[in-house]
C-alpha positions in Angstrom: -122.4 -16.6 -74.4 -123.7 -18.2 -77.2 -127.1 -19.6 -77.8 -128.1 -23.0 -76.2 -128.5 -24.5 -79.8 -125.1 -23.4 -80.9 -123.1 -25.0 -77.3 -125.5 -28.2 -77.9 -124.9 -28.8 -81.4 -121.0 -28.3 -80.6 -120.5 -30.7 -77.9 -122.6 -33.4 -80.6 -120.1 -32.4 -82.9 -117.1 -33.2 -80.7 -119.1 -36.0 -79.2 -117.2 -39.1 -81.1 -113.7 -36.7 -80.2 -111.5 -37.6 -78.3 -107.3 -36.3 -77.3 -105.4 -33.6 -76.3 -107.7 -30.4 -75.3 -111.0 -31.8 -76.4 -111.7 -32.7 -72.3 -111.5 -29.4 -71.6 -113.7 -27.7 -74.5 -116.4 -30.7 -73.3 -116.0 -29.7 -69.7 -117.2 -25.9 -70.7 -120.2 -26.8 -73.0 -121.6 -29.2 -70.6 -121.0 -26.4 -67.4 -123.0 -23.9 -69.7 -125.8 -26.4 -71.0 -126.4 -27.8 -67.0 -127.7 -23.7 -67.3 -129.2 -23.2 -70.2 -132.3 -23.4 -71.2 -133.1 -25.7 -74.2 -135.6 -24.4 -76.8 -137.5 -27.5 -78.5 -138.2 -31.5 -77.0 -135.9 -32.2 -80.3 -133.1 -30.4 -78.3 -134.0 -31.6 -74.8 -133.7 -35.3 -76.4 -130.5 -34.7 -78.1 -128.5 -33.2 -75.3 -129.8 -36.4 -72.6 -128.3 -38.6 -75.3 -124.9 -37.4 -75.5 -124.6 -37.2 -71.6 -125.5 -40.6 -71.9 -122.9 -41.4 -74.3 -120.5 -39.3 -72.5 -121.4 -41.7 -69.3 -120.1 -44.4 -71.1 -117.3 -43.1 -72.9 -115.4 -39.9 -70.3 -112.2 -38.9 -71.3 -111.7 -38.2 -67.4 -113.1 -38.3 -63.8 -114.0 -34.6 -63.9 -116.2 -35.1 -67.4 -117.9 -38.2 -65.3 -118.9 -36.0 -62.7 -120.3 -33.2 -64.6 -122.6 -35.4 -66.9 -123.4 -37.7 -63.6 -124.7 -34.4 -62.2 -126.4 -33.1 -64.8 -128.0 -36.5 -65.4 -128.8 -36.5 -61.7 -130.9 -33.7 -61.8 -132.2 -34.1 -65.7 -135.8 -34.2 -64.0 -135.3 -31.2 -62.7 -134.9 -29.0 -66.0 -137.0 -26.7 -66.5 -137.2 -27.3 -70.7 -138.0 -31.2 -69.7 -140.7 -30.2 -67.9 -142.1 -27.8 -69.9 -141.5 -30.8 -73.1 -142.2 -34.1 -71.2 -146.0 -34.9 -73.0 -143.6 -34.7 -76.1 -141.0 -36.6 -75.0 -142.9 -39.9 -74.7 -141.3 -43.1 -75.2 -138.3 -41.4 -75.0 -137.0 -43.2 -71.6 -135.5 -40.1 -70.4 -136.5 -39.7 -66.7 -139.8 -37.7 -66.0 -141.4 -38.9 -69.2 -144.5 -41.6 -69.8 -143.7 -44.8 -71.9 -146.5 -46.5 -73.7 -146.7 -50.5 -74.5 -147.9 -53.7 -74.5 -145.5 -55.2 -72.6 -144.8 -59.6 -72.7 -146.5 -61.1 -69.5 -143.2 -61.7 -67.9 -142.4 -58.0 -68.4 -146.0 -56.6 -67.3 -146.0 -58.6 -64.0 -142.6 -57.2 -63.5 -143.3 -53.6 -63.9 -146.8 -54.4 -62.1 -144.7 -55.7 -58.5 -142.1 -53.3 -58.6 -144.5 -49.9 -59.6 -148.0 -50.7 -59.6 -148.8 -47.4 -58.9 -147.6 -45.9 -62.2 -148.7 -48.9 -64.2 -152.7 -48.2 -66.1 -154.0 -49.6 -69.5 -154.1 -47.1 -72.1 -157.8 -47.7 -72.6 -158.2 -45.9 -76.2 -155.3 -48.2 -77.5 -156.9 -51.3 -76.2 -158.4 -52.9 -79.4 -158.9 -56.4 -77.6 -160.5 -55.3 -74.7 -164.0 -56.6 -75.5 -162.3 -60.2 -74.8 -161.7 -59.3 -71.4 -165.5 -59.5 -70.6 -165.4 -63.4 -71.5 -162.3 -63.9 -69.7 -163.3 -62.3 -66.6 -164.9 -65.2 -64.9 -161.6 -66.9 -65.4 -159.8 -64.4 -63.2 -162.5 -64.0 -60.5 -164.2 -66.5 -57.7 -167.2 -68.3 -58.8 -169.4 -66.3 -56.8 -168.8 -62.8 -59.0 -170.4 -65.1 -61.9 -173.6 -63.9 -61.6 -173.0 -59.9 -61.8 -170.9 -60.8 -64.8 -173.8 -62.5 -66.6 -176.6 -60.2 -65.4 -174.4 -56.7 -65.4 -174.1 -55.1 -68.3 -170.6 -53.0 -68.2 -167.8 -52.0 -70.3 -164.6 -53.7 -70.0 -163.2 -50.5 -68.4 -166.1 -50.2 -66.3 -165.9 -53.6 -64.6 -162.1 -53.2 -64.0 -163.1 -49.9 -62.3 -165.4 -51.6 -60.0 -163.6 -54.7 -59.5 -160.7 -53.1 -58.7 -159.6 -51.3 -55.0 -160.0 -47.8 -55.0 -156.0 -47.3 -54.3 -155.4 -49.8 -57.0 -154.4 -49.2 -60.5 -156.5 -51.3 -63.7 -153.4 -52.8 -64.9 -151.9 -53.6 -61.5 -155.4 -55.4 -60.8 -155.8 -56.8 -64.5 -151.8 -58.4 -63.7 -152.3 -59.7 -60.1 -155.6 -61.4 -61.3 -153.6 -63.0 -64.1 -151.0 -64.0 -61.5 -153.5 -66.0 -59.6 -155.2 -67.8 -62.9 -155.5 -71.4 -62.1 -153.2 -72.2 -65.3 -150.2 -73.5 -66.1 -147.7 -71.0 -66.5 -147.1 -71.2 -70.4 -151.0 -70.9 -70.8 -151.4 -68.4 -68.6 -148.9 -66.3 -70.6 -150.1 -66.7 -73.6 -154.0 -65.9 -72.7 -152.5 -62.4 -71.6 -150.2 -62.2 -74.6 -153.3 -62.6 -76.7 -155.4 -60.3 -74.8 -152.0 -57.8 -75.3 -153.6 -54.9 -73.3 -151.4 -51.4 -74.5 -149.5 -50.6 -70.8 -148.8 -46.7 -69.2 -145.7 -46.7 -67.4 -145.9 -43.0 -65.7 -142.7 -41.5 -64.2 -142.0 -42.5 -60.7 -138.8 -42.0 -58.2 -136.9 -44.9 -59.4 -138.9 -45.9 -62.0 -137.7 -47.1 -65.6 -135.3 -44.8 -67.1 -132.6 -44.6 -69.7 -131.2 -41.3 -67.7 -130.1 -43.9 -64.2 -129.2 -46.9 -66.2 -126.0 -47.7 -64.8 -124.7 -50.9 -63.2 -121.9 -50.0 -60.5 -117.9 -50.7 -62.2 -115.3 -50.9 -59.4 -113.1 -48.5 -62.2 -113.9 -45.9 -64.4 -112.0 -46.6 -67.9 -111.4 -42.8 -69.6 -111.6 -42.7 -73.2 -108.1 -40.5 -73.7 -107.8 -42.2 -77.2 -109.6 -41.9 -80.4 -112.5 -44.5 -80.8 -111.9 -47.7 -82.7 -114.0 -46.8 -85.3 -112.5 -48.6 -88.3 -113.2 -52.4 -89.7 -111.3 -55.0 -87.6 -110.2 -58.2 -89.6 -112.2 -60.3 -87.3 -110.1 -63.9 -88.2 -106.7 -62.5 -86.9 -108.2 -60.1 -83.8 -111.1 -62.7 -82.4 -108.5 -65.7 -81.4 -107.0 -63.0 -79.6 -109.5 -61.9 -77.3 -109.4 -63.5 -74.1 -111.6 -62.2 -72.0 -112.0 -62.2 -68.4 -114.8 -64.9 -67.2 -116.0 -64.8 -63.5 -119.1 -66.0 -61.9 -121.7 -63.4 -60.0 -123.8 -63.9 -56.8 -127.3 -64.1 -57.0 -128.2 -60.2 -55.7 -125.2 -58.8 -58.7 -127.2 -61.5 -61.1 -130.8 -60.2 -60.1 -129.3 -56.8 -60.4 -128.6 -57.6 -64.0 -131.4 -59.2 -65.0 -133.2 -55.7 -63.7 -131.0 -53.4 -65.6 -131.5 -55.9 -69.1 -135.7 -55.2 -68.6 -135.2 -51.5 -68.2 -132.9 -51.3 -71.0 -135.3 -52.8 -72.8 -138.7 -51.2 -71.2 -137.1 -47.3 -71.8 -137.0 -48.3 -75.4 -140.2 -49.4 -75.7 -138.7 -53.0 -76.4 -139.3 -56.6 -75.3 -137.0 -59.4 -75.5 -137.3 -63.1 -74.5 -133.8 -63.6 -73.7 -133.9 -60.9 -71.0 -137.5 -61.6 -69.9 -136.7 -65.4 -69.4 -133.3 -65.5 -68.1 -132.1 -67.2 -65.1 -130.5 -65.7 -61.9 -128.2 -69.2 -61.7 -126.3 -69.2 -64.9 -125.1 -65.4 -65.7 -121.4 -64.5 -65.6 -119.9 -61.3 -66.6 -117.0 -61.4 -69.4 -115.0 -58.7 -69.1 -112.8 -57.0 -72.2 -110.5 -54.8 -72.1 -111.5 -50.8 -72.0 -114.4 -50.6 -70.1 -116.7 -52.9 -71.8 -118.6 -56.1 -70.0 -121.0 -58.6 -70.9 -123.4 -59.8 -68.8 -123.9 -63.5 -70.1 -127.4 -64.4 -69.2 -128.8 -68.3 -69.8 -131.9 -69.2 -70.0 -134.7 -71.0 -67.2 -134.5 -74.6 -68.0 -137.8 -74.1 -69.0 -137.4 -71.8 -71.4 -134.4 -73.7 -73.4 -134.4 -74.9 -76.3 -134.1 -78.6 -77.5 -131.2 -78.5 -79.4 -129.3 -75.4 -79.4 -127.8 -73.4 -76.2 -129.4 -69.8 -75.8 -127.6 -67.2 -74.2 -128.0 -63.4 -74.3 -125.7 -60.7 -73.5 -126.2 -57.3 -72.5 -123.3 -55.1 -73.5 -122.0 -52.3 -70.6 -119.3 -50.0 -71.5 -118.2 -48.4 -68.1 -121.4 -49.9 -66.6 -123.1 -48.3 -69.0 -126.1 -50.3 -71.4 -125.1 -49.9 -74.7 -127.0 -52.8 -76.8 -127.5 -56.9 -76.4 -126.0 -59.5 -78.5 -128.0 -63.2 -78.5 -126.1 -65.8 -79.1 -127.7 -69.7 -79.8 -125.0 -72.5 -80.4 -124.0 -76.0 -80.7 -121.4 -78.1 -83.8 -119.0 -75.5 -82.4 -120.8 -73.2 -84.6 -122.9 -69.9 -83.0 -125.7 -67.9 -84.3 -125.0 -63.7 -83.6 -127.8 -61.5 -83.1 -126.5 -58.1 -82.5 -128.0 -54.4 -82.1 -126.2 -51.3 -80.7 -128.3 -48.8 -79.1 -129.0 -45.6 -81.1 -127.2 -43.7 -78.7 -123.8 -45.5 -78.9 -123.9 -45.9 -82.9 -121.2 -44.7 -85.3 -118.3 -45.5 -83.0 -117.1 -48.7 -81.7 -119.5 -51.0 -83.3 -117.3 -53.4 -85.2 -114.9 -54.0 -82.5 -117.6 -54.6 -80.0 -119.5 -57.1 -82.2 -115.5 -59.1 -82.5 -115.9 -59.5 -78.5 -119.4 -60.8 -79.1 -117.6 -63.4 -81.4 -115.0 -64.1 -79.1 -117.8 -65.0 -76.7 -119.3 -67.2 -79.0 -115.4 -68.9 -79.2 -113.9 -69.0 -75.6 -117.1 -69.8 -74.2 -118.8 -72.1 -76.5 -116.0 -73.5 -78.7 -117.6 -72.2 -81.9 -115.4 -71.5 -85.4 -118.2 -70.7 -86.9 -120.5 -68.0 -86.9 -123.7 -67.3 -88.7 -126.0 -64.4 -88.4 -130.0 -65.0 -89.6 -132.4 -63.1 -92.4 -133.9 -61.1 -89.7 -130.9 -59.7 -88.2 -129.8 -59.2 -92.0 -133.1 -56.5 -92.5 -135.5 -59.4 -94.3 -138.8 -58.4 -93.4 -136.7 -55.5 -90.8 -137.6 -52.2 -91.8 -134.9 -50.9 -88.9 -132.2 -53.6 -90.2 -132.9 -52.6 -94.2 -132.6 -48.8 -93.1 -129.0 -49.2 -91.2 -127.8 -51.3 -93.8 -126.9 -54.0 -91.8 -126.5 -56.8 -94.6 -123.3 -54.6 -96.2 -122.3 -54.4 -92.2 -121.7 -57.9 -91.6 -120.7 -58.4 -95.6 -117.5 -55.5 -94.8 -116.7 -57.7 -91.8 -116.2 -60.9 -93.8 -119.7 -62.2 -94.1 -120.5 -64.5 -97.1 -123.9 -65.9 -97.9 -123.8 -69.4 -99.4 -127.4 -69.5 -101.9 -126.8 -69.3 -105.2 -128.6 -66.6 -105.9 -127.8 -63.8 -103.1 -124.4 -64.5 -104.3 -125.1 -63.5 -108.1 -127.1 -60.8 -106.3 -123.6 -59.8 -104.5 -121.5 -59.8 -107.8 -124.4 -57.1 -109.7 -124.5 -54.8 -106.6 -120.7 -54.7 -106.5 -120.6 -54.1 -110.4 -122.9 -51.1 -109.8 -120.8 -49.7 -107.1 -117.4 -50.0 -109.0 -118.7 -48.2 -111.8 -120.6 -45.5 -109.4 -119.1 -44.7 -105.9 -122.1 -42.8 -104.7 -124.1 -45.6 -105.7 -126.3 -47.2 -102.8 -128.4 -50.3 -102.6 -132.0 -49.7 -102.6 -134.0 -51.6 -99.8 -135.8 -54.0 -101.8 -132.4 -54.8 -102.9 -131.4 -55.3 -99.3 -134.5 -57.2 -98.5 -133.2 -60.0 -101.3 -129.9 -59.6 -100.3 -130.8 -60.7 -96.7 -133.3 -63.4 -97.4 -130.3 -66.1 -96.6 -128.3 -66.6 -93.8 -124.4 -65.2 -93.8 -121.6 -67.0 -92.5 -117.9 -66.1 -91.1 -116.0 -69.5 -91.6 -112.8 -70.2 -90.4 -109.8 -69.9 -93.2 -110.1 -73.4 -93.3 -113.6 -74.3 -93.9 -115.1 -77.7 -92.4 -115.6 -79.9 -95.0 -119.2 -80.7 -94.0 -122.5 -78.3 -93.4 -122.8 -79.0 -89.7 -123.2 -75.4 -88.4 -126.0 -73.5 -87.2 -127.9 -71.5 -90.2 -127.5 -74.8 -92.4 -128.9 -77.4 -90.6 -132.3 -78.1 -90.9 -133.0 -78.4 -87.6 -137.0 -78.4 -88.3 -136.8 -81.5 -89.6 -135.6 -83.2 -86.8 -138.9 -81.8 -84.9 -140.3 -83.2 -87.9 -138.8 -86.5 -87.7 -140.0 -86.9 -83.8 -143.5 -86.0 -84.3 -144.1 -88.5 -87.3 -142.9 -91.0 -85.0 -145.1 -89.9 -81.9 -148.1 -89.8 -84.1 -147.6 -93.4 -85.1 -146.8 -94.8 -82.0 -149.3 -92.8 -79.7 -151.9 -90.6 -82.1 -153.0 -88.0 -79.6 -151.8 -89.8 -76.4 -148.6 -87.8 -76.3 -148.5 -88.1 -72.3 -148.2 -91.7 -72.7 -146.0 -91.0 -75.6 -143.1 -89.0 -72.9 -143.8 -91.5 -70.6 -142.9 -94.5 -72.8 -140.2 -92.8 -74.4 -138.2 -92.1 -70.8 -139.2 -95.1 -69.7 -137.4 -96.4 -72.8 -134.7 -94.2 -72.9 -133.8 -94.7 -69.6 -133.4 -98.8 -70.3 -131.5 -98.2 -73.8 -128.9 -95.8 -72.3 -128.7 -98.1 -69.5 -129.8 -95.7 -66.4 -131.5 -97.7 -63.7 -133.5 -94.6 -62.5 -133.0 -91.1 -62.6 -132.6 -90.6 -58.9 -130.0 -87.8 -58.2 -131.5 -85.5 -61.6 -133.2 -82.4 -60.0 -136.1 -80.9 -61.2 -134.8 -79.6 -64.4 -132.6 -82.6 -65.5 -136.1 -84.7 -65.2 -137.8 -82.1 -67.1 -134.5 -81.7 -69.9 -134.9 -86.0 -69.7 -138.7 -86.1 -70.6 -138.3 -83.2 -73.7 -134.8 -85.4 -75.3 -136.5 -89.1 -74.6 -138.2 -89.0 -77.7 -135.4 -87.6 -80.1 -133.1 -90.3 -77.9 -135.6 -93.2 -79.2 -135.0 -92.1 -82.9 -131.3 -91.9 -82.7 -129.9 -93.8 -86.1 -128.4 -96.8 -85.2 -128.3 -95.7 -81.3 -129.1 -99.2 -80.3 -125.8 -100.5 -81.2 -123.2 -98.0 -79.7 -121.3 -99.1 -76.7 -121.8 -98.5 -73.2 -119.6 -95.3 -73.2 -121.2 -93.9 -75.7 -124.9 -94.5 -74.5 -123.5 -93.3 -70.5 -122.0 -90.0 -72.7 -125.6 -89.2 -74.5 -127.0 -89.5 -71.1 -124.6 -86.9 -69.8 -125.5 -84.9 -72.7 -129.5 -84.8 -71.7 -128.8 -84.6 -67.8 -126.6 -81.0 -68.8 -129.5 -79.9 -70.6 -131.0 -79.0 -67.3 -128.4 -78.3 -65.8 -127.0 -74.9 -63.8 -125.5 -73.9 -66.8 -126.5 -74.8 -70.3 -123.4 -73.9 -71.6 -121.9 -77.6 -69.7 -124.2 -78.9 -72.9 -122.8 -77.5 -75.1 -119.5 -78.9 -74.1 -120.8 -82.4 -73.6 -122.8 -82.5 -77.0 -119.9 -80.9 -79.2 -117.2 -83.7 -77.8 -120.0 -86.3 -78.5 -118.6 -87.7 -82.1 -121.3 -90.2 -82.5 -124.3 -87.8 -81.5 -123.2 -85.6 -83.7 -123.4 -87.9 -86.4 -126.7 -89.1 -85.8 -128.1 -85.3 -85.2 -126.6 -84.8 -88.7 -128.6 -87.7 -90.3 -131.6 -86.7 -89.1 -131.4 -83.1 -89.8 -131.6 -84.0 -93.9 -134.5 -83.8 -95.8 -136.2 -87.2 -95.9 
């Protein structure tokens, strides 16, 4: 038989392969590599990735078994062991991951494995604040060792702590009883940002079991769509399934998003502050589902609707799409895993924008600098800004466009030619846009508006009416709002649609020329702020986008004064 190397560097070669007699030829590499014996970690790591791109994408039930089993019993290999101290932060089961996790993230790792969770002491460079903040997390009464004991931060934790109790599970639960209000207490740990151990445990974090059940395995008995789809004809034609989840498949969700995230060393608000009430799955044809997750009303935003996705093929994680809209526009933020690169990409990102259009009425579709590669080292590297310009992409500024025209010269007159990543770093300093063929006449999409100077506008106005009173400031301005949209009370609003009334009064009171629309119009904008705390925040979307007259005044106060 031949060498391990030689079987695993096949079955990568064959891995994006797919038709008549390329099941079989799989099916015998991966029955002689569930034997073998793998030589390096480099070769441990690469032969855990295929069979997790092979979960994703089987050509047939017999290929799903075999990689479920060998993925099953991954822990179990005898090369994994023997490599696992340098396989870290590789999320393959067995192995350690090191990080300093968000809040919401820590105190979820913290109640569902406390035992595996420990600060990574050495790595801790703020841990001399913890001294001064310990008599914030303990009773009064542990004052006096505090200011008479002299310990090292470790030191105290290791004596505070119970003896069956980890230092970051202690450090965590203390933080979860801090007599603070729950943005403050996130951001004191945040600032603190102790580095996190998250040691392998049974069912623990891991990129080898992240699966979410499928009632239907989809084969993969075709070739992958790996060309450039001409997004304006194939997007209109998408029509996904939408249907609605109950709240254990929604928690369920939520779980797989964090570990996705947490097994590549990863943290993202979108996952971290989404809401169990208002996720749906969207489901496309060939295996591949979104979970649409919405944001706590909490965690919204003022203006535009926040939703993230995260992107299952055959129940499968294979990346996350965020998607922010509002003026029938959205803004695309969009990342493929590693392991899933180089196939299906473009195609998946079109179901991202047909998202974006069946579910949020949006035309328009704008992706930011960031997502671009300005100031992304990982973004410049993939070349992500010639990505999204192959796809239809234009930028609008003057001169990224002039930019355009030279780089295109230079790669007429030399194929081989390749833009350098300062290059791409100018290139992806502005925003891109995929308009419709017939473009809107005005600039009244996401990525144009200046929607900071609306914040702008609405704290020039609190500072003159109320200087540093800004309680009395919310309460006036509902108060007011309340009488100039003609709303006797807001008896019936829950919780949220109070707390979605108080953030819009003040942007309400500084409405141009709100004061003289009609009684429709005023009972509409009211509408509008009541869905901004709604179950789902894509009902705002709705409401706002139909609003004519809103829009308008949005509009006006988004330009520069």
């Amino acid at each position: 038989m031949p060498a391990a190397s030689t079987l695993l560097r096949e079955l990568e070669q064959i891995r994006l392969e797919y038709g008549r007699g390329m099941g079989e030829r799989r099916m015998e590499l991966l029955e002689a590599l569930a034997e073998a014996r793998l030589a390096t970690a480099r070769q441990v790591y690469r032969l855990h990735e295929v069979l997790c791109f092979l979960r994703a994408y089987p050509d047939s039930r017999s290929v799903l078994r075999q990689v479920e089993s060998m993925l099953e019993s991954f822990s179990e290999r005898a090369d994994l062991r023997k490599f696992r101290h340098q396989l870290v932060d590789s999320g393959i089961t067995g192995t350690d991951i090191y990080y300093p996790f968000y809040w919401v993230t820590a105190r979820w790792l913290a109640r569902h494995w406390p035992d595996q969770l420990t600060i990574t002491w050495p790595d801790f460079e703020n841990r001399d604040e913890l001294i001064g903040m310990l008599d914030l997390l303990l009773p009064y009464s542990e004052s006096v060792a505090l200011d008479m004991v002299d310990r090292t931060p470790r030191e105290w934790l290791t004596a505070l702590k119970r003896t069956d109790e980890t230092d970051a599970a202690f450090l965590i639960r203390r933080f979860e009883s801090f007599d603070a209000a729950p943005a403050v207490r996130e951001r004191t740990y945040e600032r603190l940002d102790p580095p996190l151990r998250l040691a392998p445990g049974v069912d623990s974090p891991s990129r080898t079991r992240a699966k979410h059940p499928v009632p239907k395995m989809v084969a993969q008995r075709t070739p992958l769509a790996r060309g450039r789809p001409k997004l304006h004809g194939l997007v209109p034609r998408l029509r996904p399934q939408v249907r609605n989840v109950w709240l254990q498949e929604a928690q369920a969700l939520i779980d797989r998003a964090r570990e996705g995230m947490v097994t590549r060393s990863r943290d993202l608000d979108g996952f971290t502050q989404a809401d169990e009430n208002d996720i749906r799955m969207i489901r496309f044809n060939g295996g591949i589902e979104f979970a649409l997750m919405g944001a706590k009303p909490e965690h919204r935003l003022l203006l535009e609707a926040r939703y993230t996705l995260l992107m299952l093929k055959n129940g499968v994680p294979i990346g996350y799409a965020l998607v922010n809209s509002l003026f029938g526009s959205s803004e695309i933020a969009f990342n493929v895993f590693d392991t899933f690169r180089g196939c299906e990409a473009a195609h998946i990102f079109a179901r991202v924008l047909a998202v974006g259009r069946r579910l949020f009425g949006a035309d328009t579709f704008a992706i930011d600098p960031y997502q671009l590669g300005h100031g992304n080292a990982e973004g410049l590297r993939s070349g992500a800004w010639w990505f999204y310009y192959k796809l239809g992409f234009r930028p609008h500024d003057p001169t990224v466009k002039a930019l355009v025209k030279e780089e295109l010269r230079k790669i007429r007159a030399d194929r081989s030619y390749r833009s350098s990543l300062r290059t791409l770093d100018a290139l992806s300093s502005e925003y891109m846009f995929l308009h419709p063929p017939r473009r809107r006449p005005r600039s009244d999409v996401i990525g144009q508006l200046a929607l900071g100077a609306i914040g702008l506008r609405i704290s020039d106005y609190l500072a003159e009416r109320f200087g540093a009173d800004r309680e009395k400031a919310i309460r006036s301005c509902s108060h007011e709002a309340m009488k100039l949209l003609e709303l006797d009370s807001l008896r019936g609003f829950s919780t949220a649609e109070r707390q979605a009334w108080e953030r819009w009064s003040p942007l309400v009171r500084i409405l141009p020329g709100v004061e003289g629309w009609g009684s429709n119009d005023k009972r509409a904008l009211a509408a509008v702020v009541r869905a901004k705390g709604s179950r789902r925040e894509s009902e705002f979307v709705a409401r706002f986008d139909r609003h004519a007259r809103l829009r308008a005044a949005v509009l006006e106060l988004a330009e520069p004064a």
